[in-house]
DRENTOR-856414 format. One record per residue: x, y, z of N, C-alpha, C in turn. Coordinates in nm, 4 decimals. Layout:
<atoms>
       n_u       n_v       n_w      ca_u      ca_v      ca_w       c_u       c_v       c_w
         X         Y         Z         X         Y         Z         X         Y         Z
...
</atoms>
This chain:
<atoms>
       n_u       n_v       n_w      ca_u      ca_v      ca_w       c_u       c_v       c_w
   -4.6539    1.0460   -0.3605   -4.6327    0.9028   -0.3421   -4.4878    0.8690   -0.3733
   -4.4003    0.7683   -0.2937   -4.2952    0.7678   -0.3366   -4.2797    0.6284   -0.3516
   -4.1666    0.5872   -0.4299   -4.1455    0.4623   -0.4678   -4.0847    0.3765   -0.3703
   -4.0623    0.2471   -0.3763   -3.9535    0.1576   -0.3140   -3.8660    0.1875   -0.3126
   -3.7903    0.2423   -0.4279   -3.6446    0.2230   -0.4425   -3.6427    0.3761   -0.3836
   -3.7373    0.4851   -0.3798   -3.7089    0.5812   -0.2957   -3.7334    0.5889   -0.1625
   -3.7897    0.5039   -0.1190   -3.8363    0.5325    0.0051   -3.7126    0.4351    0.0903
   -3.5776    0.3411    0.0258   -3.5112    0.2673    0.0888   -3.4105    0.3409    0.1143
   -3.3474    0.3270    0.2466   -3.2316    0.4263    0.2747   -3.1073    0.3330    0.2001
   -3.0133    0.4716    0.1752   -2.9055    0.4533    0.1128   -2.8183    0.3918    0.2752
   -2.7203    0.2884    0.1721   -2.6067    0.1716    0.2057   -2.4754    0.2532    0.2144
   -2.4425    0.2416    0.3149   -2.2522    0.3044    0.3248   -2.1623    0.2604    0.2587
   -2.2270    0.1157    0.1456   -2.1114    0.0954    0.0526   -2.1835    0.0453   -0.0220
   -2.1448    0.0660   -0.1777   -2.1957    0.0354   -0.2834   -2.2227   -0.1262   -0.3034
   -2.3209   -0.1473   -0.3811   -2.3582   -0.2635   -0.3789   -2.2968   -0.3588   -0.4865
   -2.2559   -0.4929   -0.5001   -2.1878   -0.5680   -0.5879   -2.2907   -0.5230   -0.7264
   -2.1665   -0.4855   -0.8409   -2.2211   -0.4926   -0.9418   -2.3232   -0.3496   -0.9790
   -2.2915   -0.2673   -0.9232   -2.3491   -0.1246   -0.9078   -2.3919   -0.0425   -1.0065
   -2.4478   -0.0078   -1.0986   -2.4264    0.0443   -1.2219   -2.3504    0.2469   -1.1870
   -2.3026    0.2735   -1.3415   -2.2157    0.3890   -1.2962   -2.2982    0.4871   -1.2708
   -2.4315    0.5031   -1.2910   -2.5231    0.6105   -1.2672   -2.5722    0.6140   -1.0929
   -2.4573    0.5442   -1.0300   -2.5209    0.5091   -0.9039   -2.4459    0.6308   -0.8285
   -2.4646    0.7170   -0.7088   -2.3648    0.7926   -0.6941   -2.2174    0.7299   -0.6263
   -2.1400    0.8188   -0.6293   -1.9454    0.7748   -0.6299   -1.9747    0.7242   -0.4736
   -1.9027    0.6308   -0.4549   -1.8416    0.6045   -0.3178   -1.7521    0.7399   -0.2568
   -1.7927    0.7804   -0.1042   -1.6848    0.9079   -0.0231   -1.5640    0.7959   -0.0003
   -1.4835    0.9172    0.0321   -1.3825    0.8565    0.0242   -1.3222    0.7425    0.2006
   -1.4643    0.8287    0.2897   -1.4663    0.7225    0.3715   -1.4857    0.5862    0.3230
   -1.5881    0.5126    0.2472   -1.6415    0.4656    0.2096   -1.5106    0.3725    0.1769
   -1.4388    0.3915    0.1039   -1.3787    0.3608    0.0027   -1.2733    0.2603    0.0797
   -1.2124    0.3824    0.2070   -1.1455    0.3264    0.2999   -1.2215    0.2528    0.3607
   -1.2995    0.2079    0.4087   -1.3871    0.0827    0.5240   -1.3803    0.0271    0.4491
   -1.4426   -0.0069    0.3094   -1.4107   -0.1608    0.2145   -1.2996   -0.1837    0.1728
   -1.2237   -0.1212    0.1662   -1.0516   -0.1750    0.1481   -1.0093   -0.1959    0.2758
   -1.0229   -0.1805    0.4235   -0.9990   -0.1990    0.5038   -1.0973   -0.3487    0.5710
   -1.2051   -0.3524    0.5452   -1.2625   -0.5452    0.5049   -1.2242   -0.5961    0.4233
   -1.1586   -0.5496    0.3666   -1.0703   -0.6700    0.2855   -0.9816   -0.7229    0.3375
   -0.8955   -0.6478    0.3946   -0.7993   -0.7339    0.5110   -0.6234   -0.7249    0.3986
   -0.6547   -0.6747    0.3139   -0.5806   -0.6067    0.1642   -0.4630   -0.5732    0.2544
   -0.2997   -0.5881    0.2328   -0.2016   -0.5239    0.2881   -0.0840   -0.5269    0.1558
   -0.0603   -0.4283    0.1135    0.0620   -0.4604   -0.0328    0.1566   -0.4984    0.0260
    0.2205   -0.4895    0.1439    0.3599   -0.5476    0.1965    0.3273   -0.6961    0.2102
    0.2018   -0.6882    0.2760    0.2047   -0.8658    0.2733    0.1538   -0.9524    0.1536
    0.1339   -0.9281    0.0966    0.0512   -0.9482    0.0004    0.1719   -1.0514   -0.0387
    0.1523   -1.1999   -0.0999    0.2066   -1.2652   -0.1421    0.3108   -1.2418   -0.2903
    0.2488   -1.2061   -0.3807    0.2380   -1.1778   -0.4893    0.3572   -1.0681   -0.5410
    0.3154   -0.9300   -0.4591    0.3727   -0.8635   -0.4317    0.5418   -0.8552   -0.3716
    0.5163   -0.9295   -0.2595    0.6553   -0.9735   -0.1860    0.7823   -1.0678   -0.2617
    0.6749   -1.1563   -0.3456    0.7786   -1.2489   -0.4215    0.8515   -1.1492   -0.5669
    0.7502   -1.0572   -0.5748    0.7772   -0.9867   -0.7394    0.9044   -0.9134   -0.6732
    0.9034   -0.8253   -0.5362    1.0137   -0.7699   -0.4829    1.1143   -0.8636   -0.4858
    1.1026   -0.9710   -0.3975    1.2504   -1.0637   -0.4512    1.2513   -1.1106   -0.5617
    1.1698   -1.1174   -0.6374    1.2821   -1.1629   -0.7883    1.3030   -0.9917   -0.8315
    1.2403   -0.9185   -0.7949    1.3966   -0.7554   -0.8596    1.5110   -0.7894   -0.7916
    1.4874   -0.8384   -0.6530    1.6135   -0.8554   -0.5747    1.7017   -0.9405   -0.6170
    1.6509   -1.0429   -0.7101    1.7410   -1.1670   -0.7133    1.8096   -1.0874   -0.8756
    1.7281   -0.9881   -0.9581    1.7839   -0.9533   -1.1094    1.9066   -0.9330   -1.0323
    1.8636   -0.7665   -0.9592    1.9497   -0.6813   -0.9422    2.0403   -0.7790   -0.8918
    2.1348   -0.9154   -0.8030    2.2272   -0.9787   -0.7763    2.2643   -0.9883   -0.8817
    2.1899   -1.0696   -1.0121    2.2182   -1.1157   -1.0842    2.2939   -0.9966   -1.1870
    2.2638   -0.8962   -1.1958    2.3272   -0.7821   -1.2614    2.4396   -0.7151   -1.2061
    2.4498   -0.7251   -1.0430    2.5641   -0.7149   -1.0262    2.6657   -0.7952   -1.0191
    2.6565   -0.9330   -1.0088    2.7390   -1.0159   -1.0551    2.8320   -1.0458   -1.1692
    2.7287   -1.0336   -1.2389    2.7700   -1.0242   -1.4096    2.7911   -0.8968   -1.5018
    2.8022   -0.8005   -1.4267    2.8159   -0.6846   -1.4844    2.9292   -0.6638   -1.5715
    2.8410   -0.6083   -1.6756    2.9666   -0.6041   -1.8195    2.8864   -0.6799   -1.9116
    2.7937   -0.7864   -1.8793    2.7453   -0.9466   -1.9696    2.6682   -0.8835   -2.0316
    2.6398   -0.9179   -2.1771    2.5220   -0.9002   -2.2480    2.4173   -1.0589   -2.2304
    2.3920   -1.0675   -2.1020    2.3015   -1.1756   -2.0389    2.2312   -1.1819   -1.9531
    2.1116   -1.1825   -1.9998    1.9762   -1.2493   -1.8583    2.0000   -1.3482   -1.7896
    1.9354   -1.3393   -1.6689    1.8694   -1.4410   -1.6048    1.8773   -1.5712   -1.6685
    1.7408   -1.5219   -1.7500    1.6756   -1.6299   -1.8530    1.7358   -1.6713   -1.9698
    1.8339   -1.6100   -2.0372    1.9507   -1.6778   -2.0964    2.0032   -1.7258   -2.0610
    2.0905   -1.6873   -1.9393    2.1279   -1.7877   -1.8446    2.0817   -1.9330   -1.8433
    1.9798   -1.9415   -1.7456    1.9267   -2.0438   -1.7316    1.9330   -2.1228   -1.8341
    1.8942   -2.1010   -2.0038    1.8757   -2.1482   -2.1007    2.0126   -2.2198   -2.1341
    2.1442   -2.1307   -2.1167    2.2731   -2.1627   -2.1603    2.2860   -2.2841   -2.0541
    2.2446   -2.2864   -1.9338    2.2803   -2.3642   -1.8125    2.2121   -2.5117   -1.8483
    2.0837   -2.4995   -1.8572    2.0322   -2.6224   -1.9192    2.0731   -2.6843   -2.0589
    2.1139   -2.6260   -2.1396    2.1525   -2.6764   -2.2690    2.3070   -2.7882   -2.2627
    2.3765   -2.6955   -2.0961    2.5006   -2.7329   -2.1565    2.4668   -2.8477   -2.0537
    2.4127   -2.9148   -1.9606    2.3627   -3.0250   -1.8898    2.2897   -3.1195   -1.9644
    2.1970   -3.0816   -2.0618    2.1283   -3.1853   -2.1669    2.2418   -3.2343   -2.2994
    2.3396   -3.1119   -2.3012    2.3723   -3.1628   -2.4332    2.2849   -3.1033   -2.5619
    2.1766   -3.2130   -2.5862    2.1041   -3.1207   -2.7246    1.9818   -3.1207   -2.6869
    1.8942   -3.0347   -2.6870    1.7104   -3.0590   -2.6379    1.6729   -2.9814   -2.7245
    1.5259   -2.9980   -2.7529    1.4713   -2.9460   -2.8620    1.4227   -2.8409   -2.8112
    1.3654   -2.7122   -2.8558    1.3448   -2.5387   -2.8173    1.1927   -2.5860   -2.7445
    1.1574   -2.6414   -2.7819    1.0190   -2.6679   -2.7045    1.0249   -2.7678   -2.5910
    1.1363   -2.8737   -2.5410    1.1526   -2.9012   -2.4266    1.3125   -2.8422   -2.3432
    1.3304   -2.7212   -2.4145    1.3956   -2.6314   -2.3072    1.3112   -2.5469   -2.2727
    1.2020   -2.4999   -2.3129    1.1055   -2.4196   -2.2671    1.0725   -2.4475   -2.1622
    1.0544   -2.5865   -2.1802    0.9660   -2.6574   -2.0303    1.0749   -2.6507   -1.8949
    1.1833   -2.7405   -1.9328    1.3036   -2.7243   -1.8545    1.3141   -2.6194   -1.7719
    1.2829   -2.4788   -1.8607    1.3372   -2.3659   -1.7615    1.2147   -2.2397   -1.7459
    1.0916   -2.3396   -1.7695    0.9850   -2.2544   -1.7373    0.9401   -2.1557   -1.7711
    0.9884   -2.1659   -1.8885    0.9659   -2.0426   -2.0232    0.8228   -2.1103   -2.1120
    0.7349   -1.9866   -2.0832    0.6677   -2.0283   -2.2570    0.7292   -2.0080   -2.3559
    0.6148   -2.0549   -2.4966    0.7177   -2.0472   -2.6128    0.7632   -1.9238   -2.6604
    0.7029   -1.8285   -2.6531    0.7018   -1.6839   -2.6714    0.8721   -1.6156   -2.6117
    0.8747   -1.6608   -2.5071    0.9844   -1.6344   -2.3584    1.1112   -1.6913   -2.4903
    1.0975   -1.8484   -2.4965    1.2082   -1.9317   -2.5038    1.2430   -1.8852   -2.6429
    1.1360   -1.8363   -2.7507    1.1636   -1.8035   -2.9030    1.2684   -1.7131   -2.8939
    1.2386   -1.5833   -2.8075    1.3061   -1.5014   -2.8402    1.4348   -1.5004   -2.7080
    1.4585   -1.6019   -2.6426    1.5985   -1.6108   -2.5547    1.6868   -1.6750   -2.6677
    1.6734   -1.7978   -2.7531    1.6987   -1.8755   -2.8309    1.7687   -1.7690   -2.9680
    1.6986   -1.7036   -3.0081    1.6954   -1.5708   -3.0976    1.8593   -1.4976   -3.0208
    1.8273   -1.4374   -2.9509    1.9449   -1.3681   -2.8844    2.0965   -1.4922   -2.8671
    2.0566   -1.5816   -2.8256    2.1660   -1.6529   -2.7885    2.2643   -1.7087   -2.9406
    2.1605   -1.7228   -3.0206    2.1629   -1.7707   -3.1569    2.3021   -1.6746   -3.2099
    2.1953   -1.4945   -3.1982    2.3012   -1.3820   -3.2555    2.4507   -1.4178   -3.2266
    2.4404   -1.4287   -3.0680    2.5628   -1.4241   -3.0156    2.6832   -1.5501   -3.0350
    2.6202   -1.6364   -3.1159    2.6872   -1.7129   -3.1428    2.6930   -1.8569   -3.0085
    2.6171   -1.8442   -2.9214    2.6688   -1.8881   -2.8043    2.5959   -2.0789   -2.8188
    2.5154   -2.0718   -2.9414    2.4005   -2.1924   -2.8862    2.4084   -2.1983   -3.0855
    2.3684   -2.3425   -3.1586    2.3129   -2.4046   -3.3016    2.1377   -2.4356   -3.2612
    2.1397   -2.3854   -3.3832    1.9647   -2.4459   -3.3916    1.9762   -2.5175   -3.5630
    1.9321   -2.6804   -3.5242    1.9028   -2.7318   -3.6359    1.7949   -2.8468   -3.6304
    1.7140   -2.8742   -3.7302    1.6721   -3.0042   -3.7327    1.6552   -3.1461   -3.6885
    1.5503   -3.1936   -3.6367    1.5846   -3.2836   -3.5333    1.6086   -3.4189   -3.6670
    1.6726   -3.5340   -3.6323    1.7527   -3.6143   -3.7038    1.6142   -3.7017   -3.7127
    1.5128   -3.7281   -3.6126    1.3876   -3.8261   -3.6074    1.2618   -3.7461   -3.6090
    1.2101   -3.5992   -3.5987    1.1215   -3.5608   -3.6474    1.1594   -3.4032   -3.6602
    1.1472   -3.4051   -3.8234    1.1925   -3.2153   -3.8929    1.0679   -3.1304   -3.8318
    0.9801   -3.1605   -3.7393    0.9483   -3.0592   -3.6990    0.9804   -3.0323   -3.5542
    1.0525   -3.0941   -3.5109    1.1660   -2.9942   -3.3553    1.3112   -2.9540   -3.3877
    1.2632   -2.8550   -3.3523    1.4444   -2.7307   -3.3560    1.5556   -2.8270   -3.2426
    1.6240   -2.8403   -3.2936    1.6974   -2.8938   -3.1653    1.8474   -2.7892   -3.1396
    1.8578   -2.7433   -3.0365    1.9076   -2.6352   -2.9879    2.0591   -2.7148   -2.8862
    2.1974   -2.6894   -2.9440    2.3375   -2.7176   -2.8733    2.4278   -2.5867   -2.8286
    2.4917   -2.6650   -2.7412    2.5886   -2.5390   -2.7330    2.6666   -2.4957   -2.8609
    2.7396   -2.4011   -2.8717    2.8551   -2.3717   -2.9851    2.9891   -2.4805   -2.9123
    3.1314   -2.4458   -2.9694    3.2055   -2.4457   -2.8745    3.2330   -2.3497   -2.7692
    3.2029   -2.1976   -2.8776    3.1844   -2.0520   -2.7501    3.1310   -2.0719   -2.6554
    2.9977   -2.1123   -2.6968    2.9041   -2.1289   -2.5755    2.8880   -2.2219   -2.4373
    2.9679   -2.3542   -2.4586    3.0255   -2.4220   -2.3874    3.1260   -2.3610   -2.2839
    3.2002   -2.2972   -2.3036    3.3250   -2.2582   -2.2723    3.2544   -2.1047   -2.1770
    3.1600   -1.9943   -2.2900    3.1029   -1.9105   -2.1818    3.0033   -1.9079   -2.0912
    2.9234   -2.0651   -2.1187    2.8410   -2.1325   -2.0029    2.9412   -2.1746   -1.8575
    3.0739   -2.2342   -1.9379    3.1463   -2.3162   -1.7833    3.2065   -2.1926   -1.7379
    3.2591   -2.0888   -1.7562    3.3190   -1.9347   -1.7171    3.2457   -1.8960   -1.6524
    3.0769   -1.9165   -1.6813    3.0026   -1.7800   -1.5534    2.9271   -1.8960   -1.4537
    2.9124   -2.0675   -1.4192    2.8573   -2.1463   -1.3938    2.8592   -2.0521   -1.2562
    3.0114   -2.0481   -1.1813    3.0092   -2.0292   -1.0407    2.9828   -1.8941   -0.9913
    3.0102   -1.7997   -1.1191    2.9312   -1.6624   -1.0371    2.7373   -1.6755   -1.0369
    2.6877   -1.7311   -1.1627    2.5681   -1.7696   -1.0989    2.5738   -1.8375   -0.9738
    2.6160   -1.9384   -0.9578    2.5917   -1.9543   -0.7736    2.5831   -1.8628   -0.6978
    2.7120   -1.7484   -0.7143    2.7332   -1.6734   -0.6607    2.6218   -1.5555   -0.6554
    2.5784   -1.5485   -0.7453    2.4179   -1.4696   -0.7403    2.3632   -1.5395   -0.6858
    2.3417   -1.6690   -0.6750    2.2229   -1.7294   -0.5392    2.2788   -1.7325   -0.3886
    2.4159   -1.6713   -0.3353    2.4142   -1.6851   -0.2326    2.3968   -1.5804   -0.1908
    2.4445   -1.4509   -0.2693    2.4202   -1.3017   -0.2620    2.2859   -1.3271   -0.2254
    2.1890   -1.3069   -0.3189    2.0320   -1.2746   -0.2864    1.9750   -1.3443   -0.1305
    2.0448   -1.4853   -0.1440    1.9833   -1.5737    0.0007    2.0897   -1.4997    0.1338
    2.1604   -1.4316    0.1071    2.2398   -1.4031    0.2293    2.2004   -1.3026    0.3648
    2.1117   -1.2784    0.3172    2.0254   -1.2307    0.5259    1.9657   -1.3308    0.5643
    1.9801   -1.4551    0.5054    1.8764   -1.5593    0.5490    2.0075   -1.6406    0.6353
    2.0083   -1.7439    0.7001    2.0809   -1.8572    0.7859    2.0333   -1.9233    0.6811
    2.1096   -2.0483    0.6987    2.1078   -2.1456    0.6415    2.0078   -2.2405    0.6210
    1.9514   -2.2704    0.7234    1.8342   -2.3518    0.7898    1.6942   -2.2362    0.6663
    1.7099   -2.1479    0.7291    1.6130   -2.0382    0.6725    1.5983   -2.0337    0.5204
    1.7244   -2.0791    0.4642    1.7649   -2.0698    0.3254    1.6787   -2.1613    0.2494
    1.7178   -2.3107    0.3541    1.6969   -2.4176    0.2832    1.5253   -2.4154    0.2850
    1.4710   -2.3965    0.4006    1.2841   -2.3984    0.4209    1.2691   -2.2934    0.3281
    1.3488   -2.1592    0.2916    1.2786   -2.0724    0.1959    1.2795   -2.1727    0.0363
    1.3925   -2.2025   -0.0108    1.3367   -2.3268   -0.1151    1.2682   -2.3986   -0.1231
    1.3317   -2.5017   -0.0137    1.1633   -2.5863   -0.0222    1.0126   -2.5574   -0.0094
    1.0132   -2.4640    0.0658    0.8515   -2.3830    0.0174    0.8198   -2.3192   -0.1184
    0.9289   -2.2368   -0.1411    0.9322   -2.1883   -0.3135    0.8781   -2.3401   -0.3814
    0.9649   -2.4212   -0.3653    0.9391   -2.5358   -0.4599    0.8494   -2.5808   -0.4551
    0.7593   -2.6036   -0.3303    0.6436   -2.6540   -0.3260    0.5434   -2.5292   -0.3716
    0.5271   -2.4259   -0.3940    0.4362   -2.3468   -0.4249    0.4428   -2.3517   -0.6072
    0.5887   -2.3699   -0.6707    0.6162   -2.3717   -0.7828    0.5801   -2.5091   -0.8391
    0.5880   -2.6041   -0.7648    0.5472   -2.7711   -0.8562    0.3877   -2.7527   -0.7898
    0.3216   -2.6343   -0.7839    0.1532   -2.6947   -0.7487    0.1016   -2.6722   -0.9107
    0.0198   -2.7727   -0.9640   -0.0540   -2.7763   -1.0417   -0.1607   -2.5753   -1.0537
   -0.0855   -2.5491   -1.1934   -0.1279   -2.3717   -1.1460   -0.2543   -2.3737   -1.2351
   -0.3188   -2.5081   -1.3083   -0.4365   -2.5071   -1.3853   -0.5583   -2.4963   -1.2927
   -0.5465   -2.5566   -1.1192   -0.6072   -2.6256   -1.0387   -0.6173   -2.5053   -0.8877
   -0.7132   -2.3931   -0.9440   -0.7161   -2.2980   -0.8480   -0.7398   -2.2792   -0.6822
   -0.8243   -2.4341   -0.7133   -0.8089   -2.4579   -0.5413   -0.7131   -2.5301   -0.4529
   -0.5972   -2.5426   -0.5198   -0.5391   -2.6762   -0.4805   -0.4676   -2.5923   -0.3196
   -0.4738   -2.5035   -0.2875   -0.4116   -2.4387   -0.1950   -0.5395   -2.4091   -0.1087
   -0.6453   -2.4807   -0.1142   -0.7350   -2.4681    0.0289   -0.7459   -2.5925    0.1083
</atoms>
């Protein structure tokens, strides 16, 4: 006498949620459901953007080569010297750093002398973060080769091409990222 579950023919692909005692997927197998997926790593969104931001470091490293400076220091030195004084927790926001990110850019910039961290004058619990005079002076020195790293990286693009590649960046970057459907 044989059972149900023996007498049902086996499925060419494993079933959602499979337990491991089930036997292995062939390696045909494996290929037909990655191939319904419709799965491509070149296109893959995710993927493509992580390639251009190496693309945009690597500008950024050859630009500045010699600097003991990130990106993201950057940015940090760039916004500070436009605000004047902001507190470490709304430069975070500013430049899209969590706090984790901004603690330890703040930390480095600190060493270098380039940025003050003191006490806010209306509530002692925000750091409020200025340029030095150094830091002023080595924020306005590298302002235009950063540009110059954004025209490097955008430069196989036209102009027209340049500008729709931002404004789409921007619109994918100001979508609410708490709100998983907001892109259907």
């Amino acid at each position: 006498m044989t059972t149900d579950i023996e007498s049902q023919p086996e499925r060419d692909a494993a079933p959602k949620g499979r337990d491991d005692s089930a036997r292995p997927l062939s390696r045909e197998q494996v290929l037909q459901h990655y191939a319904k997926t419709g799965y491509e790593l070149d296109r893959h969104p995710a993927h493509v953007i992580r390639r251009a931001h190496q693309r945009a470091t690597l500008r950024f490293q050859q630009v500045m080569a010699g600097e003991d400076l990130s990106p993201t220091q950057f940015a940090a030195l760039a916004t500070i010297l436009k605000q004047a004084e902001v507190s470490q927790n709304h430069l975070g926001r500013l430049t899209a750093m969590d706090p984790s990110t901004i603690s330890i850019v703040v930390r480095k910039l600190l060493k270098n002398g380039l940025i003050t961290r003191s006490a806010s004058d209306t509530d002692q619990r925000l750091s409020m973060i200025a340029l030095t005079d150094k830091g002023t002076q080595y924020t306005l020195d590298r302002l235009e080769r950063s540009v110059e790293v954004g025209r490097r990286f955008l430069s196989p693009l036209s102009p027209a091409e340049q500008a729709t590649l931002l404004r789409l960046l921007n619109r994918i970057n100001d979508d609410d990222p708490s709100n998983g459907d907001s892109g259907k």
